[in-house]
Structures are given as structure tokens and as C-alpha cells.
FIDORO-623981 format. One record per residue (C-alpha): residue in one letter; residue number from 1; x, y, z. Coordinates in steps of 0.25 Angstrom, whole numbers. Example, Ala and Ser with C-alpha at 12.3 -4.5 7.8 and 13.67 -1.06 7.14 Angstrom:
A,1,49,-18,31
S,2,55,-4,29
# end
This chain:
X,1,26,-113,62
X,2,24,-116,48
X,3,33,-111,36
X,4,24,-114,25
X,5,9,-120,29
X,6,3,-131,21
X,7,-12,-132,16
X,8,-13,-143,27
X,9,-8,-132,38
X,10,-16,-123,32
X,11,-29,-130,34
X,12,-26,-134,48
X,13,-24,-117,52
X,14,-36,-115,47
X,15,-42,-122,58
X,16,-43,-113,70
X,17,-54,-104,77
X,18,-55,-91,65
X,19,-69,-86,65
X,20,-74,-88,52
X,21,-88,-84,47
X,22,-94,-90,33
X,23,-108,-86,31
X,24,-116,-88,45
X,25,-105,-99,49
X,26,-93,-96,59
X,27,-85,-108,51
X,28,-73,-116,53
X,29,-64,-112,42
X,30,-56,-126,42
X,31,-69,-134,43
X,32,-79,-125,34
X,33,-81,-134,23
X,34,-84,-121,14
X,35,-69,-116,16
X,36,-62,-129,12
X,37,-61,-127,-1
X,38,-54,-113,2
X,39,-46,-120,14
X,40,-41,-128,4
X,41,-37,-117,-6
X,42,-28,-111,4
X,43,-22,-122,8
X,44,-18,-125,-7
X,45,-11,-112,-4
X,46,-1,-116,6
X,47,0,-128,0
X,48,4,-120,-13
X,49,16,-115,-5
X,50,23,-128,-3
X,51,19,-132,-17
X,52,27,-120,-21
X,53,36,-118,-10
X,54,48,-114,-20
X,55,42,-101,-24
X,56,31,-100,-13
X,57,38,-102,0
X,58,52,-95,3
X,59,64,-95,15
X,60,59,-89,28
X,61,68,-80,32
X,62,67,-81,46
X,63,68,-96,48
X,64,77,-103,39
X,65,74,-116,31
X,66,57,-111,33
X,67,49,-107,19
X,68,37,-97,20
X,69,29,-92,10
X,70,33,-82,0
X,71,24,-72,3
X,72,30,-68,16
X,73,44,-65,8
X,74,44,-49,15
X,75,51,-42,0
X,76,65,-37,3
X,77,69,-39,-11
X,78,66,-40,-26
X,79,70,-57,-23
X,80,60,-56,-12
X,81,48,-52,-20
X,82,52,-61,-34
X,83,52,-72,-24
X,84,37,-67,-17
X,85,33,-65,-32
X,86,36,-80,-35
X,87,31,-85,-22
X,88,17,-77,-24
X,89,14,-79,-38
X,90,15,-95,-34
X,91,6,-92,-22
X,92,-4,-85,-31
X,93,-5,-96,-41
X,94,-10,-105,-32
X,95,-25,-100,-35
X,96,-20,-91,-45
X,97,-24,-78,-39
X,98,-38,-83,-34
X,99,-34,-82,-21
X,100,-33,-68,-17
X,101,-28,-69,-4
X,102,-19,-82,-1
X,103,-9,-79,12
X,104,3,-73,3
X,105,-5,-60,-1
X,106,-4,-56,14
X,107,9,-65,16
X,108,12,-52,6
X,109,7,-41,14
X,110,14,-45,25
X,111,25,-47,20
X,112,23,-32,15
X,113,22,-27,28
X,114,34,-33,36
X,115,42,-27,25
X,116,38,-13,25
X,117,42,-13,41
X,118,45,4,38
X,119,34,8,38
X,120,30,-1,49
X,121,43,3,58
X,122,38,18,52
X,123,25,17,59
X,124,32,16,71
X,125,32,4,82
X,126,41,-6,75
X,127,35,-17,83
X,128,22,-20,73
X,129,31,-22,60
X,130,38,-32,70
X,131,25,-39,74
X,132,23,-39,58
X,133,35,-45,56
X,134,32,-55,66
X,135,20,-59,61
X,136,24,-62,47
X,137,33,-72,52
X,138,22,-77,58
X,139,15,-77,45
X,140,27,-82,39
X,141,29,-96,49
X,142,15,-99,48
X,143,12,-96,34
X,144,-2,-91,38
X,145,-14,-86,29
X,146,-16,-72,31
X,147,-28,-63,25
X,148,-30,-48,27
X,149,-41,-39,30
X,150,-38,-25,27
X,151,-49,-17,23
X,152,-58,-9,32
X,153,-72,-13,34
X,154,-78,-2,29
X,155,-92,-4,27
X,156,-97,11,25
X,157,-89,16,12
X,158,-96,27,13
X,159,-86,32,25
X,160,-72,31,28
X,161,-67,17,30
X,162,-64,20,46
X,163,-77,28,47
X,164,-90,26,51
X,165,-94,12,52
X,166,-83,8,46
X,167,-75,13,60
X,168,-82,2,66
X,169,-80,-9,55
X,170,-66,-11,54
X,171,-56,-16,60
X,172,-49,-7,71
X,173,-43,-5,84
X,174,-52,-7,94
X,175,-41,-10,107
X,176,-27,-11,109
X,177,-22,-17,122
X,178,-9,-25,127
X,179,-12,-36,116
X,180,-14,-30,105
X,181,-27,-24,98
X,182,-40,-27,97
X,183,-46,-25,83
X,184,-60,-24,79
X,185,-68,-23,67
X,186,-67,-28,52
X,187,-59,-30,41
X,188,-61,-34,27
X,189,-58,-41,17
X,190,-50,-54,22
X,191,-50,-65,11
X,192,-44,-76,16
X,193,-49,-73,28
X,194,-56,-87,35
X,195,-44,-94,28
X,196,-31,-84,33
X,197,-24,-87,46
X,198,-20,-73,50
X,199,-28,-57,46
X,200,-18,-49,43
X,201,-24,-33,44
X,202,-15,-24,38
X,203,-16,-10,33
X,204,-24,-7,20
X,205,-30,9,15
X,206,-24,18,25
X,207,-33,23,38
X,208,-33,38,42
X,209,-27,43,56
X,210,-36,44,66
X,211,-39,27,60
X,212,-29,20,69
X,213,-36,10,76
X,214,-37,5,60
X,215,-23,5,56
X,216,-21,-10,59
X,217,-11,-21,56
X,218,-11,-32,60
X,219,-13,-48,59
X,220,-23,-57,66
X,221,-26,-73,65
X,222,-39,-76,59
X,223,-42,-86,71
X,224,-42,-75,82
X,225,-54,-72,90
X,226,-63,-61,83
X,227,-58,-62,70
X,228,-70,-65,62
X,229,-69,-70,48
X,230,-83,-68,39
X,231,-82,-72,26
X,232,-89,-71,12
X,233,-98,-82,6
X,234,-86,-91,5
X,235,-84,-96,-13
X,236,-77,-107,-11
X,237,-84,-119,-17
X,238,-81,-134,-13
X,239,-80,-140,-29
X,240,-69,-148,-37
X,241,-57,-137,-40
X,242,-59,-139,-56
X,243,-73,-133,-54
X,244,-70,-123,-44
X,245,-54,-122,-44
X,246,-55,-108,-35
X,247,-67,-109,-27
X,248,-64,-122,-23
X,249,-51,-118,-16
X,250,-50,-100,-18
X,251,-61,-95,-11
X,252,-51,-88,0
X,253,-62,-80,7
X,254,-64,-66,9
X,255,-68,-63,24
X,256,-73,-50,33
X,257,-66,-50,45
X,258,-71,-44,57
X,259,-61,-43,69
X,260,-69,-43,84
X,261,-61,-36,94
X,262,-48,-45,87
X,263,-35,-44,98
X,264,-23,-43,89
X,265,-11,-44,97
X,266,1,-34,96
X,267,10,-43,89
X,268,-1,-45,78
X,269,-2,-27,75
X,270,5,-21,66
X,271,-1,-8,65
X,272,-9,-2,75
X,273,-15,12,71
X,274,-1,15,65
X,275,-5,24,53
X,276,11,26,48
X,277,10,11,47
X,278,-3,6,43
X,279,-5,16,32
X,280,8,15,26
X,281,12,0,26
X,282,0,-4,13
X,283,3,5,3
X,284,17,2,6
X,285,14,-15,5
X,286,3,-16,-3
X,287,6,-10,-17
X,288,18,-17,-20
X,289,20,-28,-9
X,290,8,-32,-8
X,291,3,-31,-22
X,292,16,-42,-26
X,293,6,-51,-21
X,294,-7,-45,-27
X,295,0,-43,-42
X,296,5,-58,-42
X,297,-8,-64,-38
X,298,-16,-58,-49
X,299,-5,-59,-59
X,300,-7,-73,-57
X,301,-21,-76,-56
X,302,-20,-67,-69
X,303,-12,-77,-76
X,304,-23,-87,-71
X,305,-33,-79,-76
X,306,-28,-78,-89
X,307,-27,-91,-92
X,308,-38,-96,-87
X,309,-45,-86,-96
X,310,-37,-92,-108
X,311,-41,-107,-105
X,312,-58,-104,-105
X,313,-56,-96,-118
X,314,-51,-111,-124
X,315,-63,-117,-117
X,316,-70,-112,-128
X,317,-58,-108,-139
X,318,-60,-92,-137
X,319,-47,-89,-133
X,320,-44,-83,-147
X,321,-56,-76,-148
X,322,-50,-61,-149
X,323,-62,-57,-137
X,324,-56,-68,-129
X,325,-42,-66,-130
X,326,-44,-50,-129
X,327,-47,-56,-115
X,328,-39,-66,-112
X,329,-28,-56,-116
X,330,-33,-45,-107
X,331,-31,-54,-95
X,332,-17,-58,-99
X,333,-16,-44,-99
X,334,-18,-45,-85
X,335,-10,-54,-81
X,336,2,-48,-88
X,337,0,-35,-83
X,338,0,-38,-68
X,339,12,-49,-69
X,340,19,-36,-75
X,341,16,-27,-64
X,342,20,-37,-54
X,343,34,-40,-60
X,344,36,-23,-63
X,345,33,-21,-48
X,346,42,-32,-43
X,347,53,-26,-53
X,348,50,-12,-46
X,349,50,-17,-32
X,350,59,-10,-21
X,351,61,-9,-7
X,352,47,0,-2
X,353,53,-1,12
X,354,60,11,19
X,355,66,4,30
X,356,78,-5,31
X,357,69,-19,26
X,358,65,-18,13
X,359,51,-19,6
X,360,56,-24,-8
X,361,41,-23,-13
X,362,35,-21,-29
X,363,33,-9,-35
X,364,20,-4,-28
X,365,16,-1,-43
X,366,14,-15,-44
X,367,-1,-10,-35
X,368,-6,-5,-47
X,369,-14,-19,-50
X,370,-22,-18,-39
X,371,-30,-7,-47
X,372,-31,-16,-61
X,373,-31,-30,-54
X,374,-45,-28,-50
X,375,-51,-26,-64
X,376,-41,-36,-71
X,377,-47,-46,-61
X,378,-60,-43,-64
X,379,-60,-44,-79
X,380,-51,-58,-78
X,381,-67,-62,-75
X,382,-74,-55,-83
X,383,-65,-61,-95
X,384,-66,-76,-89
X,385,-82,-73,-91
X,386,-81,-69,-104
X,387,-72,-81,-108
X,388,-79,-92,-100
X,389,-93,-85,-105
X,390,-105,-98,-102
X,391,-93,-107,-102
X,392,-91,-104,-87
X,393,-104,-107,-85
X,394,-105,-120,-91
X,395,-92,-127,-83
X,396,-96,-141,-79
X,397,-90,-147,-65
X,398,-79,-156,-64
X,399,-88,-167,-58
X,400,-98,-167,-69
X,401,-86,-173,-79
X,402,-86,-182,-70
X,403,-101,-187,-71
X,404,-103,-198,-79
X,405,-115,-193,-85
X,406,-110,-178,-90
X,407,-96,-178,-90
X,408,-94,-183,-105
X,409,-105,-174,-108
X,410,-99,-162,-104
X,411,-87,-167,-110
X,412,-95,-167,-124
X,413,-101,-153,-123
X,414,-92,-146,-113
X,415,-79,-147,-119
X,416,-72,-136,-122
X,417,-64,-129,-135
X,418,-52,-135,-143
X,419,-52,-149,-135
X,420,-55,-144,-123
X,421,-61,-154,-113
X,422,-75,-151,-106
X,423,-68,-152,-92
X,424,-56,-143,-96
X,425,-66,-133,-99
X,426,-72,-133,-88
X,427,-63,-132,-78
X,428,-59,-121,-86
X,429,-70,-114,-85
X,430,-76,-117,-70
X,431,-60,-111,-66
X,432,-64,-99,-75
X,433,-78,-99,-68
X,434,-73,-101,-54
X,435,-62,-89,-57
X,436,-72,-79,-61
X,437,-85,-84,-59
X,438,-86,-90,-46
X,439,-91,-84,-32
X,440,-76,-85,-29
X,441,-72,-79,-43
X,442,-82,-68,-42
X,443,-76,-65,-28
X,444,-63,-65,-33
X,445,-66,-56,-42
X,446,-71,-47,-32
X,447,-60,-49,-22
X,448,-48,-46,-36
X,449,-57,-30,-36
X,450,-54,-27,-24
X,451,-40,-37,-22
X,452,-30,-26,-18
X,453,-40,-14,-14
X,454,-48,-7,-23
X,455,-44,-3,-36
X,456,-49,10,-37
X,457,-43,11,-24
X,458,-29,7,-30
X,459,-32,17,-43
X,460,-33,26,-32
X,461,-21,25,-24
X,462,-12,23,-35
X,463,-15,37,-40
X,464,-16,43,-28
X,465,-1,37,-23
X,466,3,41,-38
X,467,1,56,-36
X,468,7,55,-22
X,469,19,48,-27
X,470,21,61,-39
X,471,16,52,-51
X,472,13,62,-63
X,473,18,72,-69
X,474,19,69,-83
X,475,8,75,-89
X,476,15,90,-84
X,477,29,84,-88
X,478,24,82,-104
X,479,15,95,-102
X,480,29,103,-98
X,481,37,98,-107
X,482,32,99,-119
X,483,30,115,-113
X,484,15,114,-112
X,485,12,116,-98
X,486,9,129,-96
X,487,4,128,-80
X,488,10,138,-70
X,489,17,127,-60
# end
């Protein structure tokens, strides 16, 4: 088994018989000249890790003198996550927070999971949070790429998720026999998906009774037979990274995955209709566990944002401009807000679990920026449009400098402010352009709406579990004390 893979090992796994669908094409993910680019990115990823294997790579507990990857650090205590905070903001600024959905997010999850085995062990059986436990130390010795596909395919939004032709849709239970089960049906959304080892399906939004044969967990390799990968039109763009510095390595891929009568063995489920378990265990690891993860990577492809923002408005000496700065200052704002939340939640954090293993996890607080996150996002954009303005549309390439015949005269006439030289300005601004722009920036500012779930979803939610955790009462207290209330009780 390998502690910590390489890019090179990388490559070579992915090299095996997954169905994969691009367009009309049932493709070779390794061979595919379109995904090279992409290969390439995540195997800058692994790569990463040994670059920066002081912070990103820690002792394996279970086999002395072996490193894995900081993400599979289960919290048992405040030193455990200060340490996953360091070893994840390092992770994340490898693209700096472009890529959504590199393997540490659901390293994270995981991680979540095996140490929240009460409520697993309270569920009944004890044997699934034991195959869980196994299987992250499968995980763990193979450093594998996982991705996740949690959300129902519900295609009729007009009906309950589970109902009407959505029963049929997605993925359920279809047989149970001395192997395992047999799943069938869909799932969405699995970024990552053609580029993962392992689909890991895990609980999301709560199913009713009577919706067992939904209530799974559990954990398949990408290669198994009736696994089927479709992907979107794919936005990866083979061109010189000072042109395209994200969609020349980023685009990670977002995939629909159908599962055709799929035999999961028994060591791989986790949850099998068990509705204690499989309602329980997200809103136990996502708000606070999960959301360590989530928080860090924006904050820092916040910070990236920010400047990146500052540097185009010296392309053309608007950086003081009050307009400009208003706005450069809004996303500072940002950035400071959301690295303030992560470090009041990680100040908060306590043990969440009830049995003997402590969950040392954040604050669950801390899942209030999934509501915000989305808009921020979004405006980060808008505001690189209004600073870049024609200048992102007038970026020459790096080759052309390089053609006798116009690089000196871009030189002349495409300089920018204060000194600036005509190539530095536009690297500047195809980044900018490539960031926000882009088909990959404009997906990526689609997948940030809707990154952790909905946020009127999350606005939701958070009231609704405020009033059920007694959250009020203020307005009565100030009423009665100053002798004003004059309601029966």
C-alpha cells in the first residue's frame, strides 16, 4: 500500500476499466487527450503533499514511522484540529480554492463519521461503524481520491423527492443477498467524479419512514461494473498556464452518476435502511466538522480573490479611485469575516460525541457561512468585471510577445499604468478572466451557489433548529422588565 501517493502514482490509477461517458464518447480517462490537462492538475495535488509534507502529511497512528495525509486526522482534540487547520489551508492553496472538491474534502467527511461512532453504535448493529473504520484505513494506506454523490435525483420538483418518478430515479435498494446489496438508480452531483478512485454515498437531507431502501451508506470503486460516469461538456482548455492558469489544470469535472444494478459488498455498507443512523450522522458532521474544511477553503481563495482584485486595479492606476477601492474593500471584508468565524469556531470547539471516543469538532456555528458564502462568491465576480471592464477583453496571449512581428508592438501600446510591463498586464488580466469569465469561472461560480446545499435552504434550517434549541426571548424579557407586558401568560 502506499502512505502518501505521488502525481506519477497518480496517473498510473487512473488507468483502469471505470466507464466514463464525455459527450457521445465512452472514453479512456488516462488516454483522453481532453482530460490531460485536468489529470495533470490533480496530480499537481498529490504532489503538493510531499512538496509540503511538514504541514500536509502527519504520523499514522496505526503503523509507526508511515505519513498520511492531514485530512484523515479523526479530531479528538483541540491539537488535532489546529493541526488539520494547518495541513488544510496548505491543501487549499494549491489552486487557491478553485478546486472544490480535491480528495481532502471528503478525507474530512470521513474522518467526521468514524468519529461520531455513537451515533452509529446507537443505531444499533456495531459491525457498520466497524466496516467504516476499516475502510478509512483503507483510504488512509492508499491515499485514494474519493468524490461523493449525495443528492437525490429528483427530477420532478413538483413532488416529494422519493415520489413519483423520482421513486424510480434514484438510487435505492433494489436486492439484498449473501453478498451484499444491489443498488440501482442515480445520484448527483459527483465532481471529481471520472477523476476519483472511490464514491463514497453517505447520508444528506433526512428521508421519511416508510424510505428505507434510500437510507444508504456506503462506499464503491469508480471502476466497478455498472457504475456509469456521465459528464458535463468538459472546460478544460489545453493552452500555456500564463494564459489559462485554471483551466488549463482546474477543470475537475462535475459528473451524473447512474448505478446499474451495482453489488456493493457487505464490508462496503454502512447504513442500510437504518433511520436512527442515517438521519442522525449529517447534521451531527457536517455543520462543524465538515464545514472546518468548507470555511478554510474559501477563506483562502478569498485572500486570492482580494488580491487579485488589487493587482488589475494598478493595471490601470484605479486602485485609489474611491468607487474602486469601496470595492476592493468590500472583498477584504470578505476575507476577514470568514477567517474570523473559522478561528471563533475552532476556539469553541468541544467534544459533540456521546460516547467514550471523542468528536472534538468546531463550533457548528461556524455553518452559518454556507448561507452568506454563495452571495460573497458571486459578487467577488461581478466586482473583477467592473475592475477589469474592456481590459479583460483585450489580453493578448503569451505566444504572441513572442512573435517577432507584434510582440514589441504590443509592448508599445499595451503596457500598463505606473511602469507596468504589457506582458505583466496581461497575465494579469487573462488570470482575472480565466477566474471569473471563463466557462470554467462561470461554472465555478455556479457550483460556489450551490457549494454546501442551498442557501435558503441553510437560512431555513438555522431558524428552524434555532427555535428548536429555545433561542429567544429577549423581546418578552425587555417587555417585562420595564413593566410593559401586560399579556395574561
Amino acid at each position: 500500500m502506499v502512505a502518501a501517493r505521488t502525481g506519477e502514482q497518480y496517473r498510473a490509477d487512473m488507468n483502469d476499466a471505470r466507464e466514463v461517458w464525455l459527450g457521445e464518447d465512452k472514453i479512456a480517462v488516462a488516454d483522453d487527450p481532453r482530460f490531460q490537462g485536468s489529470i495533470n492538475g490533480m496530480a499537481g495535488y498529490f504532489d503538493w503533499q510531499h512538496t509540503h509534507a511538514d504541514i500536509c502529511l502527519v504520523d499514522d497512528p496505526e503503523r509507526p514511522g508511515e505519513k498520511m495525509n492531514v485530512s484523515h486526522v479523526v479530531p479528538r482534540t483541540a491539537e488535532d484540529l489546529a493541526i488539520r487547520h494547518k495541513g488544510l489551508e496548505q491543501l487549499s492553496r494549491y489552486s487557491y480554492g478553485m478546486l472544490g472538491r480535491t480528495p481532502d474534502y471528503v478525507n474530512v467527511v470521513l474522518a467526521g463519521h468514524v468519529a461520531r461512532r455513537d451515533i452509529y453504535d446507537a443505531g444499533g448493529d456495531p459491525v457498520f461503524h466497524e466496516r467504516l473504520r476499516k475502510f478509512q484505513r483503507e483510504v488512509i494506506e492508499g491515499d485514494l481520491s474519493m468524490t461523493h454523490t449525495i443528492i437525490h435525483a429528483a427530477i420532478d420538483k413538483g413532488v416529494p423527492e422519493l415520489q413519483g418518478m423520482n421513486s424510480d430515479l434514484t438510487l435505492r435498494v433494489v436486492e439484498r443477498n449473501d453478498e451484499g446489496i444491489v443498488v440501482r438508480g442515480a445520484k448527483i452531483l459527483a465532481t471529481l467524479g471520472p477523476f476519483a478512485d472511490e464514491i463514497f454515498v453517505y447520508p444528506s437531507a433526512p428521508v421519511p419512514a416508510g424510505a428505507e431502501e434510500y437510507a444508504l451508506c456506503f462506499s464503491v470503486p469508480v471502476k466497478t461494473k455498472g457504475v456509469i460516469t456521465v459528464c458535463r461538456d468538459h472546460y478544460g482548455l489545453p493552452e500555456d498556464i500564463a494564459d489559462r492558469p485554471f483551466s488549463s489544470r482546474f477543470d475537475e469535472q462535475d459528473a451524473f452518476v447512474i448505478f446499474e444494478d451495482v453489488l456493493i459488498p457487505w464490508e462496503r455498507v454502512f447504513c442500510d435502511g437504518n433511520l436512527a443512523v442515517y438521519n442522525k450522522i449529517s447534521p451531527a458532521v457536517s455543520p462543524s466538522n465538515t464545514a472546518q474544511q468548507i470555511t478554510i477553503r474559501a477563506m483562502v481563495k478569498l485572500e486570492f480573490a482580494y488580491d487579485l482584485c488589487s493587482q488589475i486595479a494598478k493595471v490601470s492606476n484605479s486602485d485609489k479611485r474611491p468607487e474602486v477601492a469601496v470595492m476592493l474593500g468590500e472583498i477584504h471584508t470578505y476575507m476577514v469575516l470568514t477567517r474570523a468565524m473559522v478561528i471563533a469556531a475552532e476556539a469553541r470547539a468541544s467534544n459533540h460525541s456521546t460516547g467514550d471516543e471523542p468528536a472534538f469538532f468546531p463550533h457548528p456555528d461556524l455553518s452559518a457561512l454556507r448561507c452568506v458564502m454563495p452571495g460573497w462568491m458571486m459578487r467577488v465576480n461581478d466586482i473583477i468585471k467592473h475592475i477589469g471592464a474592456h481590459n479583460l477583453l483585450a489580453t493578448p496571449t503569451h505566444a504572441a510577445f513572442k512573435n517577432p512581428a507584434m510582440g514589441d508592438v504590443l509592448r508599445k501600446y499595451l503596457p500598463g499604468a505606473n511602469g507596468m510591463s504589457a506582458e505583466e498586464r496581461a497575465i494579469l488580466m487573462r488570470t482575472a478572466w480565466d477566474f471569473a469569465g471563463s466557462a470554467l469561472g462561470s461554472r465555478v461560480e455556479l457550483y460556489e451557489m450551490f457549494y454546501f446545499g442551498s442557501a435558503g435552504r441553510g437560512f431555513m434550517t438555522d431558524h428552524m433548529v434555532a427555535q428548536m434549541n429555545g433561542e429567544g426571548g429577549q423581546v418578552k424579557e425587555f417587555l417585562k422588565a420595564a413593566g410593559a407586558w401586560k399579556v395574561p401568560e
